[in-house]
C-alpha positions in Angstrom: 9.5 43.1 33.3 7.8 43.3 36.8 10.2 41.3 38.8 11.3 42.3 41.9 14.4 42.1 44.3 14.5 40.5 47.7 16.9 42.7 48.9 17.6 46.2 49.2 21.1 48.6 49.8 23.3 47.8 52.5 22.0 48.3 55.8 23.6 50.7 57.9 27.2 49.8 59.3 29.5 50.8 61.6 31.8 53.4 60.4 35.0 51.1 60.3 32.5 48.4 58.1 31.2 51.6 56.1 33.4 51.6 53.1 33.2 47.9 52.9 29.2 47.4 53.3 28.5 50.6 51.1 29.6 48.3 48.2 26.1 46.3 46.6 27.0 43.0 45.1 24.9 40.7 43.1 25.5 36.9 43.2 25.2 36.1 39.6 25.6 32.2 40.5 24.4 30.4 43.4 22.5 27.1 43.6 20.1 28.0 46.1 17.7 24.6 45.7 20.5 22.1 47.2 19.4 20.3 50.5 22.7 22.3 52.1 20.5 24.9 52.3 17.3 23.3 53.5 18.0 24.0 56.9 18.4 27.7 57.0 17.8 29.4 53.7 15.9 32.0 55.3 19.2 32.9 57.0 21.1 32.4 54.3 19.1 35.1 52.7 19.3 37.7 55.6 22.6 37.2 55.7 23.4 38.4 52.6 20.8 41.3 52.9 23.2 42.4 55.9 26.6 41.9 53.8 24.8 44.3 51.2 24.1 41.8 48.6 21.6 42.9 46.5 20.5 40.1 44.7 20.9 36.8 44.1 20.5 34.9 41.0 19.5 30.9 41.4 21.0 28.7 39.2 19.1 25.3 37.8 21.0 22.7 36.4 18.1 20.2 35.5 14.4 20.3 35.1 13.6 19.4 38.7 16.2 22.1 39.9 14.9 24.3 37.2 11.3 24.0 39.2 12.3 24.5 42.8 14.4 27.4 41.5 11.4 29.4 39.7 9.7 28.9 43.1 12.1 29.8 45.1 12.3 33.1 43.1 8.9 33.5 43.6 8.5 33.0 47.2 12.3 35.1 48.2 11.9 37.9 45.1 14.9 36.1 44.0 15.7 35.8 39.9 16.2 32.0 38.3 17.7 30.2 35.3 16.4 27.1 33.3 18.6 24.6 32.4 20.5 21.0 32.1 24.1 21.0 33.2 26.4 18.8 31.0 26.4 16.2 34.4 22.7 15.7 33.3 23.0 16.0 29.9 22.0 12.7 29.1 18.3 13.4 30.6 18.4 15.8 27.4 15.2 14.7 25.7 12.4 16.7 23.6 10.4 16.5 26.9 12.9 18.1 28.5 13.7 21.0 26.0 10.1 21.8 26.4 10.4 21.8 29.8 13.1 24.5 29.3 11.7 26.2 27.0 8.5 26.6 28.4 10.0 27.5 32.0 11.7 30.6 30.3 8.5 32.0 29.3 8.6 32.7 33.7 9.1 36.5 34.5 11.2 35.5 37.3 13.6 33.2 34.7 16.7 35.6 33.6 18.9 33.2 31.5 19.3 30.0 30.3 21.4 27.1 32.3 23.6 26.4 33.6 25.0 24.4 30.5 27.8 23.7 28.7 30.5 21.0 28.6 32.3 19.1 31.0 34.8 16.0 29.8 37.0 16.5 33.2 34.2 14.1 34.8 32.1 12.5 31.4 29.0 12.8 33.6 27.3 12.4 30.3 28.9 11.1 26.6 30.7 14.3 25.0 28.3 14.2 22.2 25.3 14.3 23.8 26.9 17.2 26.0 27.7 18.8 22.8 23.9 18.2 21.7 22.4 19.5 24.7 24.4 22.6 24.7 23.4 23.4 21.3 20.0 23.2 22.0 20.1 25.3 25.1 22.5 28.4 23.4 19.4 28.3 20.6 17.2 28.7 23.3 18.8 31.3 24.5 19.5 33.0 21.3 15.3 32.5 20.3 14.5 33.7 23.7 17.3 36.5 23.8 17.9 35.6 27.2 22.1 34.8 28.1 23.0 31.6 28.5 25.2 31.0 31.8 28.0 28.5 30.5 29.8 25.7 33.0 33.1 24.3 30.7 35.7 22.0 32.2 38.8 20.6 30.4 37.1 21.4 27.0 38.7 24.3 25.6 38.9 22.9 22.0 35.4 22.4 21.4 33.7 25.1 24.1 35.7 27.4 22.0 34.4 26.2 18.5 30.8 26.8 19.8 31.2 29.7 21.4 32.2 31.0 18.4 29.4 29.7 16.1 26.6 31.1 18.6 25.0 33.9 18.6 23.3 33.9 22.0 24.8 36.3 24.8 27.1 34.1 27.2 27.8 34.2 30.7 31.3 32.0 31.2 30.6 31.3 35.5 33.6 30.3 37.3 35.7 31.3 35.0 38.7 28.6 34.6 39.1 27.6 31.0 42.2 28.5 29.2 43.6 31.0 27.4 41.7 29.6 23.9 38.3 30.2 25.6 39.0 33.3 27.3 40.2 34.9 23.7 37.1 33.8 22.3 35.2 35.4 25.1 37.3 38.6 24.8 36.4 39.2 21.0 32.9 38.2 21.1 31.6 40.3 24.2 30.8 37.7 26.7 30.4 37.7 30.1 33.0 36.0 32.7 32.1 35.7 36.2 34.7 34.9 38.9 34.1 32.6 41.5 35.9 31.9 45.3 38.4 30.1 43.2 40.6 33.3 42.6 41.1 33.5 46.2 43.2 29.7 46.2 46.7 29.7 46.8 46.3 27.5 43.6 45.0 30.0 41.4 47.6 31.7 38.9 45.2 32.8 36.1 45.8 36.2 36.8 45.4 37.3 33.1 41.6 36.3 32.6 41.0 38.7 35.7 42.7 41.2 34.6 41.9 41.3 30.9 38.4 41.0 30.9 36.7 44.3 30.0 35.4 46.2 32.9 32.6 46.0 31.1 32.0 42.6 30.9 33.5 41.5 34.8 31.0 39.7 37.0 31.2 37.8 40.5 29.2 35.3 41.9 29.4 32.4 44.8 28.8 29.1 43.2 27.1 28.4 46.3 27.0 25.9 48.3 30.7 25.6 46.6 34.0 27.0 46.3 33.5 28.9 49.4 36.4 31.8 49.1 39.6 32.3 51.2 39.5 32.0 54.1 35.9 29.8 54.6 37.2 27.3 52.1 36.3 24.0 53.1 33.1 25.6 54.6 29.9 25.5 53.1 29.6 28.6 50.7 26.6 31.3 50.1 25.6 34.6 48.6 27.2 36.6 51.9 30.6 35.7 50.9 30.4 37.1 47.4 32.1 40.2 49.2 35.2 37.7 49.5 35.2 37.4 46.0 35.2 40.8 44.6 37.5 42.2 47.5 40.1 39.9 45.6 38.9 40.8 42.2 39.2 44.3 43.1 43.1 43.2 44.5 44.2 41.9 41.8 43.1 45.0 39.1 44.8 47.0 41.5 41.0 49.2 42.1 39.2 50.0 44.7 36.1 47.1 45.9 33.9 49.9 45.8 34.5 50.4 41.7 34.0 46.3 41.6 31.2 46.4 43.0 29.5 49.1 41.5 30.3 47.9 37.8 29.7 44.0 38.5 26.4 45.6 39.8 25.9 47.2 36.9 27.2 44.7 34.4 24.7 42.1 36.0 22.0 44.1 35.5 22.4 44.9 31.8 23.1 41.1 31.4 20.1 39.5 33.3 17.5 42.6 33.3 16.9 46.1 34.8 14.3 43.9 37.0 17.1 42.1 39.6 18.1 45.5 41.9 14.5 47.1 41.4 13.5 47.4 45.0 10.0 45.9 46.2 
């Protein structure tokens, strides 16, 4: 598809940091645009090049974000999505899902969101976040580009509509129940793992664990859920390392197999096009 990677392999390391570095990651999830980052994203960026990130993937979650995130892509090499998060759902409009749809038409656009349903905060009315989910897993399904999916305290009806679709899904953060992760075992989807499974709090062991291998992915959430032990810290792409060392802990493998088959799993998910070097 002609898109290109910012980053290449890991650098070379020390030979006590060998075994770690050697392992290329992909951040399948970080929200580059936010002003957190305005000061040093550059750095931010060459950072993560040095931690032997290979990519990262910038997440929109409304049509302004969707613009700065295609541009960022652009200018960094960097891959983007195109979306309205269920928080903004209620700017969902017919000018907006042509916005959307028309920004996925982008080379540098690999998915669809982040969107989905939220009803711990009721940013937006459920039924309008129910309405402009639909509309975005048809976009995705028209398109044939995955749709990256954001669902909090809404097991009941994220499950019913993950099971009616027929667009790929990417479930990021992964923290629903045990309804929604059964409905993303049997259909195929994606679920990505976040800093999260490195809280004391976190006891979900089973959605690690079950998730095929191929199927696993990891990602930052940045500038969020910053991973044990920079929680409380401002997150980004770097620290994705943090994440799959503790994915890796609690399948009881090696990092290096975690990272080589999130690697690969993100790449048949978003596109051949995200570790092709420049």
């Amino acid at each position: 598809m002609g898109r290109r990677a910012y980053f290449h392999a890991a650098p070379p390391c020390p030979a006590d940091a060998e075994q770690q570095l050697s392992a290329v990651l992909v951040d399948t999830h970080c929200h580059l645009t936010d002003s957190r980052f305005d000061a040093d994203r550059h750095a931010v960026l060459e950072r993560a090049k040095e931690a032997g990130i290979a990519h990262v993937i910038v997440i929109a979650d409304s049509v302004a974000t969707t613009e700065r995130a295609v541009r960022l892509a652009r200018d960094f090499r960097l891959s983007a999505t195109a979306g309205v998060h269920p928080h903004e759902a209620s700017t969902w409009s017919p000018e907006t899902a042509a916005c959307i749809d028309a920004a996925l038409d982008d080379p540098s656009v690999v998915a669809v969101g982040e969107t989905g349903l939220d009803y711990h905060y009721d940013h937006s009315p459920r039924d309008v976040q129910r309405r402009a989910f639909a509309a975005q897993l048809e976009l995705g399904g028209r398109h044939r580009l995955p749709v990256v999916v954001h669902s909090r305290s809404a097991d009941h009806d994220m499950a019913a509509m993950l099971r009616d679709t027929e667009a790929a899904v990417v479930l990021h953060s992964f923290s629903a129940g045990p309804q929604v992760l059964d409905i993303a075992l049997e259909s195929g989807a994606y679920v990505s793992f976040s800093g999260m499974v490195t809280f004391r709090s976190w006891n979900d062991t089973r959605a690690v664990t079950e998730v095929s291998r191929d199927r696993i992915l990891v990602e930052t959430d940045a500038p969020y859920l910053a991973p044990v032990p920079h929680r409380g810290k401002r997150n980004e792409p770097a620290l994705v390392r943090e994440v799959a060392a503790r994915v890796a802990e609690l399948r009881d493998v090696a990092l290096a197999e975690v990272a080589e088959q999130t690697t690969a799993n993100a790449v048949r998910c978003f596109g051949h096009s995200i570790t092709q070097p420049s």
